[in-house]
Predicted model as a PDB file, atoms N, CA, C, CB and O in Angstrom, pLDDT in the B-factor column:
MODEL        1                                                                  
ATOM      1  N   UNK A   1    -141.508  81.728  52.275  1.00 79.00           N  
ATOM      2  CA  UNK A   1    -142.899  81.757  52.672  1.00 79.00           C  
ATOM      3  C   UNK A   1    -143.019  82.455  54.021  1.00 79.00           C  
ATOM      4  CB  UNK A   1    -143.486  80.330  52.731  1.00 79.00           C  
ATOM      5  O   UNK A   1    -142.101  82.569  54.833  1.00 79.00           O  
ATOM      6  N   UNK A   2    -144.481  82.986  54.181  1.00 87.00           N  
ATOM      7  CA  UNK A   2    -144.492  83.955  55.441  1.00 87.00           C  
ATOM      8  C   UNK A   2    -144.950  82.408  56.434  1.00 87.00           C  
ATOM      9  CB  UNK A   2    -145.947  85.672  55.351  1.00 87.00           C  
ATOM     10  O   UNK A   2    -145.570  81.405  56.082  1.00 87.00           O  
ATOM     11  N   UNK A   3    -144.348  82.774  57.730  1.00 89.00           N  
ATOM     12  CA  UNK A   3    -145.267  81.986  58.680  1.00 89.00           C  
ATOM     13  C   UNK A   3    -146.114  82.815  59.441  1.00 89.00           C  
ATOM     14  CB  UNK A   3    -144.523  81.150  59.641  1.00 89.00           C  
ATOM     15  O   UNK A   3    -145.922  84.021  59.598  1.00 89.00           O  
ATOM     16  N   UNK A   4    -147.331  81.976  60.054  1.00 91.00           N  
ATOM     17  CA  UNK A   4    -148.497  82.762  60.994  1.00 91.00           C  
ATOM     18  C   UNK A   4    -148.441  81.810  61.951  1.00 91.00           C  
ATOM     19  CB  UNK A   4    -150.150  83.041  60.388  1.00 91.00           C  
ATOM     20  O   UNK A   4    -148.369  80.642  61.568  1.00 91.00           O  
ATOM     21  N   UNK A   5    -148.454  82.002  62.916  1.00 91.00           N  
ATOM     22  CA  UNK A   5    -148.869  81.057  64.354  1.00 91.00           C  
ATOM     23  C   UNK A   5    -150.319  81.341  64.642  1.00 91.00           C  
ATOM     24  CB  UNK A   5    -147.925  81.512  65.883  1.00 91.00           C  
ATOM     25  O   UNK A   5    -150.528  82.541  64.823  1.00 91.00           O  
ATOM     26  N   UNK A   6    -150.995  80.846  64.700  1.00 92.00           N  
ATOM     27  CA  UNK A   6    -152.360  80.964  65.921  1.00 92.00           C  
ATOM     28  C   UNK A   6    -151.901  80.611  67.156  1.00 92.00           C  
ATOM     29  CB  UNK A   6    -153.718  79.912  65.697  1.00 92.00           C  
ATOM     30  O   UNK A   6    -151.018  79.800  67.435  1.00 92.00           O  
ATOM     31  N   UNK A   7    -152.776  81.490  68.091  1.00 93.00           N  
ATOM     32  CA  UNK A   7    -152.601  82.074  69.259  1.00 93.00           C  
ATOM     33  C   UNK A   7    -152.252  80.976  69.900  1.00 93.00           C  
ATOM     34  CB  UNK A   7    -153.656  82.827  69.807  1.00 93.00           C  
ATOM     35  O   UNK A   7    -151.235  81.054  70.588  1.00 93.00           O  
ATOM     36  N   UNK A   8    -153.067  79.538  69.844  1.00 91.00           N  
ATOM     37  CA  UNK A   8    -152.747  78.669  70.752  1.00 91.00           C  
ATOM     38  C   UNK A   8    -151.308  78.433  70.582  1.00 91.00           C  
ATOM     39  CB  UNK A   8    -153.553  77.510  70.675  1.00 91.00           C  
ATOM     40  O   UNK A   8    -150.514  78.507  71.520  1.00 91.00           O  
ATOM     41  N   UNK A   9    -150.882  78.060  69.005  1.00 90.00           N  
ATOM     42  CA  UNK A   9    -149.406  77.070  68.762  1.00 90.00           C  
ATOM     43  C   UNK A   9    -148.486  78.051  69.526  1.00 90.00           C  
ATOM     44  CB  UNK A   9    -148.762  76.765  66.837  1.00 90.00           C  
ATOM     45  O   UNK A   9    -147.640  77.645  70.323  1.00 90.00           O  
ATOM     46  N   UNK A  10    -148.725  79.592  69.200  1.00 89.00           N  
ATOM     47  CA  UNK A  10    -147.236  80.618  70.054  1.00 89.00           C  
ATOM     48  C   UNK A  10    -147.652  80.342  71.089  1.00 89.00           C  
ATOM     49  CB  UNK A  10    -146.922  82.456  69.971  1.00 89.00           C  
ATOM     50  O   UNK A  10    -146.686  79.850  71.671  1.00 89.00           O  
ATOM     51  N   UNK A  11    -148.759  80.323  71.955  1.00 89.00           N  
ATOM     52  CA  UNK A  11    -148.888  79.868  73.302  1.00 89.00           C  
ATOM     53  C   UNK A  11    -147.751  78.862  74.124  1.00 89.00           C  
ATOM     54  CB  UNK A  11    -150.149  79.200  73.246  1.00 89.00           C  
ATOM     55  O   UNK A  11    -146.926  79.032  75.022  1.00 89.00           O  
ATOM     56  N   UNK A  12    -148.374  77.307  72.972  1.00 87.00           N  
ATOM     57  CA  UNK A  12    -147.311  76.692  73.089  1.00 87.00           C  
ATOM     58  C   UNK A  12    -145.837  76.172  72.985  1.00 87.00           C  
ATOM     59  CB  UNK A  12    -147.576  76.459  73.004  1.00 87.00           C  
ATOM     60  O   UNK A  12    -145.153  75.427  73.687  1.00 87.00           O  
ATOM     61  N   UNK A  13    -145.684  76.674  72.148  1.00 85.00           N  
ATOM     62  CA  UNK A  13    -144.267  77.578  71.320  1.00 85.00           C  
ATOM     63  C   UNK A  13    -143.818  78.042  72.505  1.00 85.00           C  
ATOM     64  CB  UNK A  13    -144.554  79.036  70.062  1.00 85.00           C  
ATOM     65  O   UNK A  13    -143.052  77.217  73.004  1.00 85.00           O  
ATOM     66  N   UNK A  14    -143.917  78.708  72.967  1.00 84.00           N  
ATOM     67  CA  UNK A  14    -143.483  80.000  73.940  1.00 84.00           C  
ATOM     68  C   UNK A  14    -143.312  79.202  75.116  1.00 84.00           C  
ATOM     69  CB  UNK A  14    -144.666  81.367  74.187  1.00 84.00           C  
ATOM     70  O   UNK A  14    -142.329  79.347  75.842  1.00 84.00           O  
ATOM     71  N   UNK A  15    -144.454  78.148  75.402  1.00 85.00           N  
ATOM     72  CA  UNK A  15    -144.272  77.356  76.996  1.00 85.00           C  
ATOM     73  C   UNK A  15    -143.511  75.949  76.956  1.00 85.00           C  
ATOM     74  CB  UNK A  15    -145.905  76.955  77.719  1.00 85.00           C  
ATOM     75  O   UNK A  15    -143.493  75.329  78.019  1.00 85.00           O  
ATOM     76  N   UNK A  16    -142.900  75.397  75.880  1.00 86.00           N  
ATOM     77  CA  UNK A  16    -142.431  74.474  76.384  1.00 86.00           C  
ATOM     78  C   UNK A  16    -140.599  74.988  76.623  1.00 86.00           C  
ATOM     79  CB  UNK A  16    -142.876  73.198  75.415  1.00 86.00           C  
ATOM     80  O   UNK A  16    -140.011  76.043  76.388  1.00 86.00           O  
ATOM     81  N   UNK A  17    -140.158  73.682  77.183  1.00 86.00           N  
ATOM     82  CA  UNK A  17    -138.704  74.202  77.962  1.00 86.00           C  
ATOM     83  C   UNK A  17    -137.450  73.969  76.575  1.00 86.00           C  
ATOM     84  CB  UNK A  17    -138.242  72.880  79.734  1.00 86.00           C  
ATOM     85  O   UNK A  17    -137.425  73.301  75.541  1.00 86.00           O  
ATOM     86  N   UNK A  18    -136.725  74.712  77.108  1.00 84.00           N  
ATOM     87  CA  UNK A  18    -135.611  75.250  75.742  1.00 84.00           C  
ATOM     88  C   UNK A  18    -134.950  74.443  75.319  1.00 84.00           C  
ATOM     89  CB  UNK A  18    -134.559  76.242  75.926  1.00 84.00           C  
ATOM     90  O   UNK A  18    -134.030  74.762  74.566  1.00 84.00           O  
ATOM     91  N   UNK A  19    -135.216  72.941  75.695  1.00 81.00           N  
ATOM     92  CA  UNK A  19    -134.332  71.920  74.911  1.00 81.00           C  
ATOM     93  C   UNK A  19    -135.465  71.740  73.846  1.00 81.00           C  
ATOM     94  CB  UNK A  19    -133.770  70.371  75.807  1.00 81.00           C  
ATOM     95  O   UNK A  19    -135.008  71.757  72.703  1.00 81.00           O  
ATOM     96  N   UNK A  20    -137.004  71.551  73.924  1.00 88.00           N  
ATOM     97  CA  UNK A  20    -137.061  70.800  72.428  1.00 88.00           C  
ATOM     98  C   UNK A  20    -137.984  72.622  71.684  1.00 88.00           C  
ATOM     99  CB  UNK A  20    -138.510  68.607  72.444  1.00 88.00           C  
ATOM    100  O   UNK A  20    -138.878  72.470  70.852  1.00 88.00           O  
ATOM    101  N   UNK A  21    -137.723  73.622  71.983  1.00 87.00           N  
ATOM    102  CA  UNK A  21    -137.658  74.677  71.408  1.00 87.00           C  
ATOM    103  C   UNK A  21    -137.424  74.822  70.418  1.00 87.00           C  
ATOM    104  CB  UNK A  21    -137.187  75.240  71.755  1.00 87.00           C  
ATOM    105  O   UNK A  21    -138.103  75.189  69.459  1.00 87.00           O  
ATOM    106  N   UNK A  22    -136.083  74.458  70.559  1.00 90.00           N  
ATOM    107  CA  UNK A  22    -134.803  74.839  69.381  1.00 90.00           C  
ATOM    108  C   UNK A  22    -135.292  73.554  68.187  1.00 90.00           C  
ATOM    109  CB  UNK A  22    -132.665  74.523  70.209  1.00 90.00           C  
ATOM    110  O   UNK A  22    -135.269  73.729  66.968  1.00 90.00           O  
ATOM    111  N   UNK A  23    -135.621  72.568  68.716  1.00 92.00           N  
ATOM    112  CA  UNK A  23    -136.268  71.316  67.436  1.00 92.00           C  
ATOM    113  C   UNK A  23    -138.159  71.857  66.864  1.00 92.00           C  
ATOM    114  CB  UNK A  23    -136.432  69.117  68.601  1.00 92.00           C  
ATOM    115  O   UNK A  23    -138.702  71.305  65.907  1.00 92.00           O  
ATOM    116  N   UNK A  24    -138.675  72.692  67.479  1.00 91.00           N  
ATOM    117  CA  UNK A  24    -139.796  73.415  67.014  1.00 91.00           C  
ATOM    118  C   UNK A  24    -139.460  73.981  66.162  1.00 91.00           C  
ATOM    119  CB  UNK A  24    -140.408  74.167  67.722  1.00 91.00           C  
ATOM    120  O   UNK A  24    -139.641  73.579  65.012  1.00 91.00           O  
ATOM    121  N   UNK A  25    -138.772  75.263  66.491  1.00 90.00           N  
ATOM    122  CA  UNK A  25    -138.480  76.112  65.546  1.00 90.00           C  
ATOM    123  C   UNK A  25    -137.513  75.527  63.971  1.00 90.00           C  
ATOM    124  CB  UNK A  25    -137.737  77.175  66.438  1.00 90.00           C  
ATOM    125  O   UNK A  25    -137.473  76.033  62.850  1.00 90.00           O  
ATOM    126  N   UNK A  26    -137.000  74.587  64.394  1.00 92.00           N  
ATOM    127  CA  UNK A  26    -136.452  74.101  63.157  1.00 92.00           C  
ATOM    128  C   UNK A  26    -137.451  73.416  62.322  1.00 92.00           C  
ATOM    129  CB  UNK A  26    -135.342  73.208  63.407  1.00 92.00           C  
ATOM    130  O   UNK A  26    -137.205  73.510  61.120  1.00 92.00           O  
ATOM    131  N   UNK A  27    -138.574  72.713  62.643  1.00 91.00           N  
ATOM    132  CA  UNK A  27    -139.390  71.815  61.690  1.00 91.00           C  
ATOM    133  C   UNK A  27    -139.764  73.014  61.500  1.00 91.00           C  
ATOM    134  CB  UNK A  27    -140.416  70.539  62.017  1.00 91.00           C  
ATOM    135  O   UNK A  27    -139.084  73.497  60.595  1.00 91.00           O  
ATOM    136  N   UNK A  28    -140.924  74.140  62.126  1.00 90.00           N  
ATOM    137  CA  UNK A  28    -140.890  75.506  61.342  1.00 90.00           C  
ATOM    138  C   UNK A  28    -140.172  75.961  60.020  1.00 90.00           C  
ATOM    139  CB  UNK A  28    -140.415  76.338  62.174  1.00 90.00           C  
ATOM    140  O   UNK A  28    -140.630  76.335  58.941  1.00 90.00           O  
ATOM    141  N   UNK A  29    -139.198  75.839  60.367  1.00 91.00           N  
ATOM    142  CA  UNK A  29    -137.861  76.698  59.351  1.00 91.00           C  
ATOM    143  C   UNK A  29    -137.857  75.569  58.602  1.00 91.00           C  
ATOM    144  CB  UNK A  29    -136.062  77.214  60.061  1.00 91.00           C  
ATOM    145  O   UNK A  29    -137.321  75.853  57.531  1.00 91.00           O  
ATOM    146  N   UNK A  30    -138.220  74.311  58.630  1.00 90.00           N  
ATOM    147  CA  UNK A  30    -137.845  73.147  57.475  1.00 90.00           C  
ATOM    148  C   UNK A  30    -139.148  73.636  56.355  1.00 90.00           C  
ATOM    149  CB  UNK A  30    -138.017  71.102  58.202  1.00 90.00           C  
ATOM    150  O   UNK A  30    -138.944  74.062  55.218  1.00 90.00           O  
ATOM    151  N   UNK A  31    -140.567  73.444  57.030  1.00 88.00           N  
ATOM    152  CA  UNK A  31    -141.661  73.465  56.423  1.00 88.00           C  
ATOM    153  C   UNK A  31    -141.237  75.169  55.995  1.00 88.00           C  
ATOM    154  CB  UNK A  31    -143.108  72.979  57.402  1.00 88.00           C  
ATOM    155  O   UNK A  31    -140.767  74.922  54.885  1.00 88.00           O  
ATOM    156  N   UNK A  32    -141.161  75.997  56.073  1.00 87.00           N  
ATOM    157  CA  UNK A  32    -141.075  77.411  55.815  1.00 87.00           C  
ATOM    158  C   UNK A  32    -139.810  77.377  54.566  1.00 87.00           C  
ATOM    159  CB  UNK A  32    -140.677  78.361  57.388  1.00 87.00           C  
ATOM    160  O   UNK A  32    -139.832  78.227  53.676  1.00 87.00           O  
ATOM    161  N   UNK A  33    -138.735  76.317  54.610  1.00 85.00           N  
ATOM    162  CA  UNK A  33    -138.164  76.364  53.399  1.00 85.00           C  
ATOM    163  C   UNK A  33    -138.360  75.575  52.408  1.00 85.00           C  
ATOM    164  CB  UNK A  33    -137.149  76.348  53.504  1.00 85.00           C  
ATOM    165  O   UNK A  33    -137.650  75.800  51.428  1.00 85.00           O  
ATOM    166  N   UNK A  34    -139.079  74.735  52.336  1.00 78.00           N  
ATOM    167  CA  UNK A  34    -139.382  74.072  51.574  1.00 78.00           C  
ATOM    168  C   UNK A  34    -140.771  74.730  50.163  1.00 78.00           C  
ATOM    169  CB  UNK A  34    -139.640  72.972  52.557  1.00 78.00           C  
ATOM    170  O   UNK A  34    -141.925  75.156  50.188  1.00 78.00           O  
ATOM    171  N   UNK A  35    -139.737  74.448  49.146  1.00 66.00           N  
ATOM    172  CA  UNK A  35    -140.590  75.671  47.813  1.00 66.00           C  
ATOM    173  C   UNK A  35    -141.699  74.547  47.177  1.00 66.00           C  
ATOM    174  CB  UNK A  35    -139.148  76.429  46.052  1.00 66.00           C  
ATOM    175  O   UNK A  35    -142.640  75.016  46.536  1.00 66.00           O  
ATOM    176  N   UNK A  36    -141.602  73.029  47.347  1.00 70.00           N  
ATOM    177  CA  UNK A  36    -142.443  72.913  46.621  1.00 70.00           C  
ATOM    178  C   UNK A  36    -143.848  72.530  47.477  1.00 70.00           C  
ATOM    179  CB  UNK A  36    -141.942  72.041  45.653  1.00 70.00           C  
ATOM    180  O   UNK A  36    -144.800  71.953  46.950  1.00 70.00           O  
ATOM    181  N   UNK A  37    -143.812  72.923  48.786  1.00 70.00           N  
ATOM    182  CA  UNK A  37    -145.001  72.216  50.261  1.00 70.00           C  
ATOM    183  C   UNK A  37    -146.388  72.402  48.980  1.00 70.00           C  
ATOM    184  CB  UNK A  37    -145.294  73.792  52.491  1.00 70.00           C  
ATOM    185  O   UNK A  37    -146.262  73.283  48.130  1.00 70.00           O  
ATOM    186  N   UNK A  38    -147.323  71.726  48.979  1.00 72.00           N  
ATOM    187  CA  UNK A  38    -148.551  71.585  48.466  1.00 72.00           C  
ATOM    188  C   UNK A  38    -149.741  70.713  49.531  1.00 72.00           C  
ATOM    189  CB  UNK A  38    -148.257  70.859  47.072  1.00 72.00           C  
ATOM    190  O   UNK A  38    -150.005  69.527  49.730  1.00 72.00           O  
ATOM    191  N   UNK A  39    -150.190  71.870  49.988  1.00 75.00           N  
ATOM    192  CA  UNK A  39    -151.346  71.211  51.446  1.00 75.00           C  
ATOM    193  C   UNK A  39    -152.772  71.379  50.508  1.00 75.00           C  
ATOM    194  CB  UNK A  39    -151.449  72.588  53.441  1.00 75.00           C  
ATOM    195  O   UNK A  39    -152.863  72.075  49.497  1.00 75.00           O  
ATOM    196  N   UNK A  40    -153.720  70.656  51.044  1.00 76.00           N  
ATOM    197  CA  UNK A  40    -154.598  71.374  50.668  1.00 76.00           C  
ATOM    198  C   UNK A  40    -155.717  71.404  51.521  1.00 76.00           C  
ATOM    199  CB  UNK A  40    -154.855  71.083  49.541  1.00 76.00           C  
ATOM    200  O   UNK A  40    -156.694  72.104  51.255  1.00 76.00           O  
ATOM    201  N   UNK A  41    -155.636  70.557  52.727  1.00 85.00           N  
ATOM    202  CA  UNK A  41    -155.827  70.949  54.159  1.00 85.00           C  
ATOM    203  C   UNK A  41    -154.927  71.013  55.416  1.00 85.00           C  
ATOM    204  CB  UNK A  41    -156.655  70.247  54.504  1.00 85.00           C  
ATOM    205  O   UNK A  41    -154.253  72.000  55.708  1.00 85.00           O  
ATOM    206  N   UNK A  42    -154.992  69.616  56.291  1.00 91.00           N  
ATOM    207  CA  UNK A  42    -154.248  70.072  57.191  1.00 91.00           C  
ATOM    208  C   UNK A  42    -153.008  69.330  56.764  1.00 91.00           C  
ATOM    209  CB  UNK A  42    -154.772  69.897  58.585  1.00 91.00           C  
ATOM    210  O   UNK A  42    -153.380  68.504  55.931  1.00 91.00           O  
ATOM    211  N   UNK A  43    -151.399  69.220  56.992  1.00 90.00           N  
ATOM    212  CA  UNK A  43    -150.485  68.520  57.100  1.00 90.00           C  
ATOM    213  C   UNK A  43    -149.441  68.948  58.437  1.00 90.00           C  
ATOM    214  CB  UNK A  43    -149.959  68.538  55.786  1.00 90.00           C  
ATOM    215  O   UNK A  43    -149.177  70.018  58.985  1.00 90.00           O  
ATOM    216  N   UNK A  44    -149.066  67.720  58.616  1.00 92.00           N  
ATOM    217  CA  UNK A  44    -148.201  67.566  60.031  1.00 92.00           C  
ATOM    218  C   UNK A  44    -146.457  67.038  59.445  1.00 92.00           C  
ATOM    219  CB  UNK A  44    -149.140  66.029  61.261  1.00 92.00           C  
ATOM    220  O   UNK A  44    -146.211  66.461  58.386  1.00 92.00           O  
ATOM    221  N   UNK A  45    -145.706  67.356  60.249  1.00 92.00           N  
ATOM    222  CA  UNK A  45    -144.502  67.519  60.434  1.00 92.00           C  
ATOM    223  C   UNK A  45    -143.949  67.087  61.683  1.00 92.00           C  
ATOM    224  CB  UNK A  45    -144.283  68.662  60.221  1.00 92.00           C  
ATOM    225  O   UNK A  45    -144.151  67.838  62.637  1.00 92.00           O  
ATOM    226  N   UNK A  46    -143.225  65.928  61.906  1.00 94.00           N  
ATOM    227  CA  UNK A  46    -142.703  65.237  62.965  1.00 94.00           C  
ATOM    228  C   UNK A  46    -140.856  65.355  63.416  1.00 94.00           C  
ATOM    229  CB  UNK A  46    -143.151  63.777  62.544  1.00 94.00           C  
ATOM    230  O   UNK A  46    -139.879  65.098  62.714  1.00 94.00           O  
ATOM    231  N   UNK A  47    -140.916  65.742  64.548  1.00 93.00           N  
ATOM    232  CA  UNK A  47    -139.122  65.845  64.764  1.00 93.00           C  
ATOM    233  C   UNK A  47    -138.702  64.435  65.804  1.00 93.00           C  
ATOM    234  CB  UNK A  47    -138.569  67.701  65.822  1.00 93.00           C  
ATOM    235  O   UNK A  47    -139.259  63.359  66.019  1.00 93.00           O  
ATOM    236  N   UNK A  48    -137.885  64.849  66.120  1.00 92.00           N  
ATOM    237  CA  UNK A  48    -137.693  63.230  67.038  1.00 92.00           C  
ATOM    238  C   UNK A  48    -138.488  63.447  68.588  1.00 92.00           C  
ATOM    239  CB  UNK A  48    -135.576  62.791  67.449  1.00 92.00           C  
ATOM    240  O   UNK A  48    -138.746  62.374  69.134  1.00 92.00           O  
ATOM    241  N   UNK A  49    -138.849  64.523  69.253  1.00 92.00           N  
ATOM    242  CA  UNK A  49    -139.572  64.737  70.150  1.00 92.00           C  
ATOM    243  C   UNK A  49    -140.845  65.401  69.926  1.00 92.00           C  
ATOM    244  CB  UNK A  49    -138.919  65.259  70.902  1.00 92.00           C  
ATOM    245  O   UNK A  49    -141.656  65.385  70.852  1.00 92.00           O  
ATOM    246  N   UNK A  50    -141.216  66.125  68.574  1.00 93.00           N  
ATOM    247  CA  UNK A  50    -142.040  67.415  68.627  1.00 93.00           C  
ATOM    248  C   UNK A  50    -142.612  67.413  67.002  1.00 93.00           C  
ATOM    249  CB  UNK A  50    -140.977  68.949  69.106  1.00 93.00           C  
ATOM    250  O   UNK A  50    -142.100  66.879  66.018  1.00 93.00           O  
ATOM    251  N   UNK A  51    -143.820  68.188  67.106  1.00 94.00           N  
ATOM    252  CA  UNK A  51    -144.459  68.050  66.277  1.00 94.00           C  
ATOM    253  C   UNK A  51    -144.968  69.182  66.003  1.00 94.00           C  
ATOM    254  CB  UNK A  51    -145.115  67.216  66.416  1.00 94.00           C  
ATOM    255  O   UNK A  51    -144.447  70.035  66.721  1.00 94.00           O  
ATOM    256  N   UNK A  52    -146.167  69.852  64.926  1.00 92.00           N  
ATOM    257  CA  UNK A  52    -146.269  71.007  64.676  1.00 92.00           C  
ATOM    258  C   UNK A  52    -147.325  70.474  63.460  1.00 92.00           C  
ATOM    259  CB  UNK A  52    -144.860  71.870  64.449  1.00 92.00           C  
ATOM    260  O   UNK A  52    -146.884  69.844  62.499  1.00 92.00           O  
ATOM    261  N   UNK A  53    -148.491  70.731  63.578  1.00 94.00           N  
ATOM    262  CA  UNK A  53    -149.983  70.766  62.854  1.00 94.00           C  
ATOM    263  C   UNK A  53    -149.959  72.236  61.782  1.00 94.00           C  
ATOM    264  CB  UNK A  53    -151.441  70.933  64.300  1.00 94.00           C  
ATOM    265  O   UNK A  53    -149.856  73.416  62.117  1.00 94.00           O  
ATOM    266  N   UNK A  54    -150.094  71.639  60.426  1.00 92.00           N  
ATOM    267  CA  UNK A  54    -150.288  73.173  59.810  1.00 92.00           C  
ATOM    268  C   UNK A  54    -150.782  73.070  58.642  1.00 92.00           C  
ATOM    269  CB  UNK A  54    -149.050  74.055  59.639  1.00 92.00           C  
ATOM    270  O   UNK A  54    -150.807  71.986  58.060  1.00 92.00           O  
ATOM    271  N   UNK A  55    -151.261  74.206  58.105  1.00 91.00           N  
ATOM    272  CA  UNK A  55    -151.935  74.107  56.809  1.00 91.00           C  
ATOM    273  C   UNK A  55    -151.400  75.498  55.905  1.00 91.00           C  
ATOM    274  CB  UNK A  55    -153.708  74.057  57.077  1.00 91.00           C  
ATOM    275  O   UNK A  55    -151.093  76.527  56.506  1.00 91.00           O  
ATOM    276  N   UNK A  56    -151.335  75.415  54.585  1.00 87.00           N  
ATOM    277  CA  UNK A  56    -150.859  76.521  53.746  1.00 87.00           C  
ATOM    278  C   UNK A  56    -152.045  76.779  52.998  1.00 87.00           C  
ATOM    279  CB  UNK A  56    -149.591  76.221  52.837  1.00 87.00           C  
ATOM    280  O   UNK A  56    -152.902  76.030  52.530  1.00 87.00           O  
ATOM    281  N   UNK A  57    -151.797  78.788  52.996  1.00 85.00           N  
ATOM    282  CA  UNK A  57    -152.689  79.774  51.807  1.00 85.00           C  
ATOM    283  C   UNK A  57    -152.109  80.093  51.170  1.00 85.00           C  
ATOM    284  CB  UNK A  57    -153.365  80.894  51.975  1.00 85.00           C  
ATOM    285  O   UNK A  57    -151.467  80.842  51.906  1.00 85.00           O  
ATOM    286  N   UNK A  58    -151.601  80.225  50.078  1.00 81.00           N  
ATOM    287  CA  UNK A  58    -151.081  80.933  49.270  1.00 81.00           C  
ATOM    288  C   UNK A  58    -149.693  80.824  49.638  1.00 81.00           C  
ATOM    289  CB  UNK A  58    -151.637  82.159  49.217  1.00 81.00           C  
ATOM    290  O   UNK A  58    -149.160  79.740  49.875  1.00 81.00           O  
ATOM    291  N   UNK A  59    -148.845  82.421  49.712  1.00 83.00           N  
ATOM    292  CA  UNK A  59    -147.524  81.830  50.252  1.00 83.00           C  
ATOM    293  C   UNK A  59    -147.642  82.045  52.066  1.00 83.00           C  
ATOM    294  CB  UNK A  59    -146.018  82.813  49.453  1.00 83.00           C  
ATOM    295  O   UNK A  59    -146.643  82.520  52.607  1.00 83.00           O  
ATOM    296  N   UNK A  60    -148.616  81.761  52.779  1.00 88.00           N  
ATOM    297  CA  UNK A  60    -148.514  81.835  54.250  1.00 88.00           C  
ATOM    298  C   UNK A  60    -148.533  80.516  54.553  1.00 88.00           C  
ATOM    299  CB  UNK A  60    -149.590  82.624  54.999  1.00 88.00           C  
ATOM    300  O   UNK A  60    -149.329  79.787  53.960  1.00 88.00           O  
ATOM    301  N   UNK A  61    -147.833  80.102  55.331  1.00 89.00           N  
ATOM    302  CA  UNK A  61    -147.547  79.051  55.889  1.00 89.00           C  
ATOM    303  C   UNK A  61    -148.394  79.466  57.886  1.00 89.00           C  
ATOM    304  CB  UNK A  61    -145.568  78.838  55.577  1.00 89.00           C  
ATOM    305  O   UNK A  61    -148.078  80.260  58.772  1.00 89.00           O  
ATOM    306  N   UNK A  62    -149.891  78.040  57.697  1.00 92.00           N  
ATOM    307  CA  UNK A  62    -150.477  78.689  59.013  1.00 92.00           C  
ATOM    308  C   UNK A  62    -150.100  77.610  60.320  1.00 92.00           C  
ATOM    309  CB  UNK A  62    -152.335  78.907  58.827  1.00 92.00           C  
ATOM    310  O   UNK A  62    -150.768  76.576  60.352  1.00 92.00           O  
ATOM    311  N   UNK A  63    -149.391  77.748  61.050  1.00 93.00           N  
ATOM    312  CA  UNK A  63    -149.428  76.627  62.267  1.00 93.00           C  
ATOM    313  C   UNK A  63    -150.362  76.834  63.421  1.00 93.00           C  
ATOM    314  CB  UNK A  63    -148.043  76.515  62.948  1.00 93.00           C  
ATOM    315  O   UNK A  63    -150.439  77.664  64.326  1.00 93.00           O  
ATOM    316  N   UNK A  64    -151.110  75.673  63.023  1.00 93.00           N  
ATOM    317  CA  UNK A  64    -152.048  75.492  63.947  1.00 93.00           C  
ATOM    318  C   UNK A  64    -152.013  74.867  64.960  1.00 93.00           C  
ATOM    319  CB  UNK A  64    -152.830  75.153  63.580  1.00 93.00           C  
ATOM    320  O   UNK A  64    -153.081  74.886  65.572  1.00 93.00           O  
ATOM    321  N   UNK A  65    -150.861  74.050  65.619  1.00 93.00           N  
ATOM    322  CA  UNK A  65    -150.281  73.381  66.576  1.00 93.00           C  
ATOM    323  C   UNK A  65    -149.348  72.355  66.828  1.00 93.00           C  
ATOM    324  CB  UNK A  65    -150.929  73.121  66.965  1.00 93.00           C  
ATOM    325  O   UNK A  65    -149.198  71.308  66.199  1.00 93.00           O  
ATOM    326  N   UNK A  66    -148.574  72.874  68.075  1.00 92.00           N  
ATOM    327  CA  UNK A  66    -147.259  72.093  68.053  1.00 92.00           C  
ATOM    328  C   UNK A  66    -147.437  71.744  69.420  1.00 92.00           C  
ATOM    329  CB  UNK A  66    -145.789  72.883  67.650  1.00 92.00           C  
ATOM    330  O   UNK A  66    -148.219  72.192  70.259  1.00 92.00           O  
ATOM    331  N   UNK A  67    -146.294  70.587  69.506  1.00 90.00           N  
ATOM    332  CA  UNK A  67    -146.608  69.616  70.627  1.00 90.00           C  
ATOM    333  C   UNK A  67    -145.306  69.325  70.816  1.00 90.00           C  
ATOM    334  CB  UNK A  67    -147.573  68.337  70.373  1.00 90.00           C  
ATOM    335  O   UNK A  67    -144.415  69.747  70.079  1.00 90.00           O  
ATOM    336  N   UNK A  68    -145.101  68.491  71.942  1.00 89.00           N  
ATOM    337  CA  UNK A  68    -143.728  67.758  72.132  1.00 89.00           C  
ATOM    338  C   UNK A  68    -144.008  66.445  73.261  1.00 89.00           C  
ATOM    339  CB  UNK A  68    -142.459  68.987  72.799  1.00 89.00           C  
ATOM    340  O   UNK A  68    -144.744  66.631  74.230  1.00 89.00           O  
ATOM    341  N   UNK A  69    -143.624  65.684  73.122  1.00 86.00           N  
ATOM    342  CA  UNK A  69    -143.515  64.574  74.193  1.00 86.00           C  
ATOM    343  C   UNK A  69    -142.413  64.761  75.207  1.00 86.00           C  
ATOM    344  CB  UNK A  69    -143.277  63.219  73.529  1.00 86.00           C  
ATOM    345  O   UNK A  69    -142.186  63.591  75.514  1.00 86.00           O  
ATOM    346  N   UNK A  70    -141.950  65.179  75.606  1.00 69.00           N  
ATOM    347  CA  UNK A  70    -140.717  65.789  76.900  1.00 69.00           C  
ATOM    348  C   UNK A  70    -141.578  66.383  77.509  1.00 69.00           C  
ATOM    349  CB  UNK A  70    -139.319  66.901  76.573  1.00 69.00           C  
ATOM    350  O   UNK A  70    -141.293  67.010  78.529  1.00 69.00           O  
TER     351      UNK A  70                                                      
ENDMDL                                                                          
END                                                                             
C-alpha cells in the first residue's frame, strides 16, 4: 500500500527526537503491511510510546497524525 502523510503528521514525524522515531516509522510500516487493514473512517494504531491517527482510500494508506508521550 502507498502511504501519504498530511502536512501536519510529517511535521510531526520529522520533530520528534530519534529514539521514538524509529517506533513511528515502524507502526507506519506495520499498518502499510498489513493486506487485510479495512477502515472505513478514522483508525488508530498504538506503540509502547507513540501513536499515529489514520484512515485508508483505496490502496493509500492516509496518516493524519502521530504523537508520542516522551
Amino acid at each position: 500500500m502507498k502511504v501519504e502523510l498530511v502536512q501536519q503528521a510529517a511535521d510531526a514525524l520529522f520533530g520528534v527526537p530519534d529514539t521514538v522515531h524509529e517506533e513511528l516509522v515502524a507502526l507506519i510500516e506495520a499498518v502499510a503491511e498489513e493486506p487485510r487493514i479495512q477502515v472505513r473512517e478514522l483508525a488508530a494504531v498504538f506503540g509502547d510510546w507513540c501513536w499515529l491517527v489514520y484512515t485508508v482510500h483505496g490502496d493509500v494508506i492516509e496518516v493524519l497524525d502521530v504523537g508520542c508521550a516522551r
